[in-house]
C-alpha positions, -999 to 999 in steps of 0.1 A, spaced: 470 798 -347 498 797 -369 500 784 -409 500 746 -406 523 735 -436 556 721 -424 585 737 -438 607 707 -441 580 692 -463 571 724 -485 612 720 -491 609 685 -498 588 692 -526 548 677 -514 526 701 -523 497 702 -496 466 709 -520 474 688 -549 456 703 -578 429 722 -560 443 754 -539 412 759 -508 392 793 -515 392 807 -484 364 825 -462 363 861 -467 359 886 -440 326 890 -422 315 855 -435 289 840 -410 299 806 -402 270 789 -374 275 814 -346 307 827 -353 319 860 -379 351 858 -396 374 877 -389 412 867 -404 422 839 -421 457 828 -402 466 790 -419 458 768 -450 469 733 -445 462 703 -465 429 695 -448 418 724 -438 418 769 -429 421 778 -398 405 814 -392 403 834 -363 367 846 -355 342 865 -331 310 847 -315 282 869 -328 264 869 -293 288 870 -267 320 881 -283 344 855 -278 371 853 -296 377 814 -312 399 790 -334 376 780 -362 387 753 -380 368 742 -421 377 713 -441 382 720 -473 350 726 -495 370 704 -525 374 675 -493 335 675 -484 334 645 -508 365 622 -496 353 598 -469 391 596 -457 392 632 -453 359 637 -434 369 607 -416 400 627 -398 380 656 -393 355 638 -372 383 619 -355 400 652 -344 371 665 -331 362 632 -313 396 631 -301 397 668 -283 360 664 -269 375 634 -250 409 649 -239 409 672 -210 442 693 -200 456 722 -196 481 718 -221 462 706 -248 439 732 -270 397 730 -261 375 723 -286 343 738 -278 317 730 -309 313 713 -338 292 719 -368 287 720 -407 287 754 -427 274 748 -465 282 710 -466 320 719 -448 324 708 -414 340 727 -388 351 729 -354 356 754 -328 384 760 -304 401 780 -278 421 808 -296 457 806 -289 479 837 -286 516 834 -293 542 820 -309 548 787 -317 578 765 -305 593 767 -340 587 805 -345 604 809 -308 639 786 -320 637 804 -357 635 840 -338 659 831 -309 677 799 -309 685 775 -290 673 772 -260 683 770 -224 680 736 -202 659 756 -181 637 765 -210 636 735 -225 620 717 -189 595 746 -182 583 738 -221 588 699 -223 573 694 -187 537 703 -196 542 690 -229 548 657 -219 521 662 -191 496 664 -222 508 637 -245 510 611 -217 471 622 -212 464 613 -246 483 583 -244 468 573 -212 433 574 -231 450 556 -262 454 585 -282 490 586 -306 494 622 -314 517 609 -350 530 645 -354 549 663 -325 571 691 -343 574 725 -333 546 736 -350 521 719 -336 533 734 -300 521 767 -288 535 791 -263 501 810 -257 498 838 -237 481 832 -206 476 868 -197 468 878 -231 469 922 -232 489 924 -196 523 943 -197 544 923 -217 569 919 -187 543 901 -170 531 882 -192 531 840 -188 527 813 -215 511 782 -212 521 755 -234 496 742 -255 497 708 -278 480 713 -312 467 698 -343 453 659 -337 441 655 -373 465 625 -379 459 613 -344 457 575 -341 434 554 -318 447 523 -303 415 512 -296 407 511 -332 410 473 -348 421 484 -383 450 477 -398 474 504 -400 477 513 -435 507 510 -461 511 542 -475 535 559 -505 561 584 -503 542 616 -500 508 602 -489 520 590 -455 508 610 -422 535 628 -405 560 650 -409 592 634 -427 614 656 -401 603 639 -370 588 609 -384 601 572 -362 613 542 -385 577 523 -380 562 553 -388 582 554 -419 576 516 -429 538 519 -420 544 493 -393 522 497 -358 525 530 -338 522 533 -303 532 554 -276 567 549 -285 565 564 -320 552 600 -304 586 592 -281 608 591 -310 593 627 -326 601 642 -286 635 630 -293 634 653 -326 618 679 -307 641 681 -279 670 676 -299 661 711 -319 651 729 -288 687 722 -278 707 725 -308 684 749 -335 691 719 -359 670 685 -364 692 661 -363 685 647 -396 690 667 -428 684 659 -463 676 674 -499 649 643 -506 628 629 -484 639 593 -496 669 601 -482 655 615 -449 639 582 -446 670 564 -446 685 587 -423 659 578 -397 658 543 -408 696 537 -404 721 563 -395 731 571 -360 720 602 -351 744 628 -337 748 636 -298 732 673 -292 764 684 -273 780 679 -305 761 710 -317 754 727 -281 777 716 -257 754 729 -228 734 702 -238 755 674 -224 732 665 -198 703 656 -227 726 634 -248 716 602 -233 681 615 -227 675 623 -268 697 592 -282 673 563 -260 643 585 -275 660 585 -314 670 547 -311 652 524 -340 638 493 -326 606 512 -302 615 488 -276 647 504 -274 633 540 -265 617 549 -225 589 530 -223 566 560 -213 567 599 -217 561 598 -177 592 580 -175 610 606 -198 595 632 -184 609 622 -150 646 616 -167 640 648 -187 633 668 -154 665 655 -134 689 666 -167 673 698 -168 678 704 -130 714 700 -133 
């Protein structure tokens, strides 16, 4: 597991933590059934830590809100969603949750521990990658978001961070080694089933990354399906290119980049990537009923441009 603060919002200026920086687990802390081990990422909601069953040995993702959060009903509120959300989702490509607990008035969950780098970590180290690449990684990616989505689950935060390529023959040689893709992080996950309102938030109080973030999502409007379409677009886009194809110094100014401007063709960046051009400008359009209507139907326009 990997450090779960965006980079393109720590540059924007949002602090994750406010006023109160999370004091962290130490070593050898017993947490239910599970020792710590290593701390590995601090986000705004919560640590991850990797850790060691005390019985069988297993090796986990463990997962603590924020003491500081016990207290904030929203806060808990996600936390119990994500966990509901991953007990109900079953796929290869999406991270296992396997318990779920409280340790000292912090709630916690467990899950699979991931090996490997994420998708951002892989374009940072390497660059762009090839159309080949990008199917055998977008493929089972979109396999797993259409699953949530078929259950009415809005993931609100594909980015490159929040997808794994975990080992699947973790300790083999390293020549034969295989990743799996794996689709992270569901704390801001939204349930169309739910009859609330979808709320109005402020410039750095809204859920999502600014990065990837669709023009609904930006105006607080309804998300569906369509909105996790648009952030594919984003993600796809930098899988091609190594850029986003949106930069700016302030995030008011990102926002009206997303809300307004036409975003550039990847070719324009990569020219391999001419056969995605089409493909990532019908997922980056503004109006949702613009973009494919499904990520099957993406997925199965994504696969032919990647076969070329």
């Amino acid at each position: 597991m990997k450090d779960d603060r965006d980079p393109v919002t720590e540059g924007l200026g949002m602090d994750p933590w406010g006023d109160v920086a999370p004091v962290p687990l130490g070593k050898g802390a017993v947490v239910g059934n599970y020792i710590i081990e290593e701390l590995r990422a601090q986000g705004g909601l919560a640590s991850v830590y990797r850790a060691r069953h005390v019985v069988i040995g297993r090796t986990v993702a463990l997962k603590v809100l924020h003491r500081h959060l016990g207290t904030s009903s929203s806060a808990l509120r996600r936390f119990q969603q994500e966990a509901q959300v991953l007990g109900r989702l079953r796929h290869p490509n999406l991270v296992d949750i396997f318990d779920f607990g409280d340790h000292e008035g912090a709630p916690y969950l467990v899950m699979e521990w991931l090996c490997g780098p994420t998708l951002g970590e892989e374009l940072g180290a390497r660059g762009p990658l090839t159309l080949d690449e990008i199917g055998k990684i977008f493929l089972p990616l979109g396999s797993a978001l259409a699953a949530a989505h078929r259950l009415g689950v809005v993931h609100r935060d594909i980015k490159a961070s929040n997808v794994v390529l975990a080992d699947a023959t973790p300790g083999g040689m390293a020549e034969r080694k295989q990743r799996i893709v794996k689709l992270i992080d569901f704390g801001i996950a939204k349930l169309l089933s739910e009859e609330l309102p979808v709320p109005k938030t402020t410039v750095g109080t809204r859920l999502g990354t600014p990065a990837s973030m669709a023009p609904e999502q930006i105006l607080g409007d309804r998300v569906d399906a369509r909105t996790d379409i648009y952030a594919l677009g984003v993600l796809l886009f930098q899988a091609a290119t190594g850029k986003l194809p949106f930069a700016a110094r302030s995030q008011l100014e990102l926002d009206e980049l997303h809300l307004s401007a036409v975003p550039p063709r990847p070719s324009e960046w990569a020219p391999a990537a001419t056969p995605l051009d089409g493909l990532v400008l019908s997922c980056l359009e503004k109006s949702p009923e613009a973009r494919p209507s499904s990520v099957e139907k993406l997925m199965s326009e994504l696969e032919a441009a990647t076969a070329t």
